[in-house]
C-alpha positions in Angstrom: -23.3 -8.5 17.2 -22.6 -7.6 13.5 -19.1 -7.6 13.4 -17.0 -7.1 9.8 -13.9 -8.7 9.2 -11.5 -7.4 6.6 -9.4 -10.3 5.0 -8.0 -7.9 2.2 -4.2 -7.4 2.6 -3.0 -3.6 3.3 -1.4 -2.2 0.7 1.9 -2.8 2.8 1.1 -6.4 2.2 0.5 -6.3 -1.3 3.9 -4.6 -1.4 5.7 -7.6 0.2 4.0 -9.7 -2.6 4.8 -7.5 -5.4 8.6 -7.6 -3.9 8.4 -11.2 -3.6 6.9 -11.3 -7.4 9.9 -9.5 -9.3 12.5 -11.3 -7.6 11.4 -14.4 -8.3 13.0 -14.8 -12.0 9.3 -14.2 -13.3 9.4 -10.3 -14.0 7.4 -10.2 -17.0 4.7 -12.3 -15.7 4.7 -10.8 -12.3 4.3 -7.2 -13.6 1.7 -7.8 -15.6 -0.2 -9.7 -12.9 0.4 -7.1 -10.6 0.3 -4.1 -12.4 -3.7 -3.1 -11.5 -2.9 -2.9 -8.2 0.3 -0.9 -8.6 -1.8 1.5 -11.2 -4.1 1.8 -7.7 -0.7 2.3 -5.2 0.3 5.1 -7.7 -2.9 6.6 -8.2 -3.6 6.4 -4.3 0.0 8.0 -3.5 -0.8 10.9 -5.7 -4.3 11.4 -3.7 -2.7 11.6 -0.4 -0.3 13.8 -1.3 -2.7 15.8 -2.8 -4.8 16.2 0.2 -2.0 16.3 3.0 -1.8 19.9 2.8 -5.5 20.2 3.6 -5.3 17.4 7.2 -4.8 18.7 10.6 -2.1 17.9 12.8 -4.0 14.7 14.2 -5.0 13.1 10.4 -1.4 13.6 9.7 -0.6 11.7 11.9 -2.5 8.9 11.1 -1.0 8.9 8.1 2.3 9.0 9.3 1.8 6.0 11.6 -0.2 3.8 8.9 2.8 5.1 6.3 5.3 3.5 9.2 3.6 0.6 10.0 3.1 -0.3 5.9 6.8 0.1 5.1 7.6 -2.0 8.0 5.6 -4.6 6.8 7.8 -4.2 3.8 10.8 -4.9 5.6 12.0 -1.0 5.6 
């Protein structure tokens, strides 16, 4: 059995350690840390909502369930 597991957080994940990050007192230090991925985030935001117009009903609505699923990891 070849079976992969994915230890990499989702970006919904990251976005709770970002959060976490800049309201710990160290905002300078956390943005810079941080900022690759959030270059990434952006980058990837732009990309999807580049494409959405092109997806069917059914990959839009993956990507409305992974978008609900990744905010609610974020608390919202």
């Amino acid at each position: 059995m070849n079976m992969q597991v994915n230890f990499a957080p989702t970006w919904g994940e990251i976005g709770v350690i970002v959060r976490r990050l800049a309201i710990s007192g160290e905002q300078h230090a956390a943005i810079l840390k941080i900022w690759p991925e959030a270059a990434r985030a952006f980058a990837a935001a732009e990309a999807l909502h580049q494409v959405m117009p092109l997806l069917d009903n059914e990959q839009k609505g993956v990507v409305a369930k992974t978008l609900t699923q990744e905010l609610g990891k974020q608390g919202y």
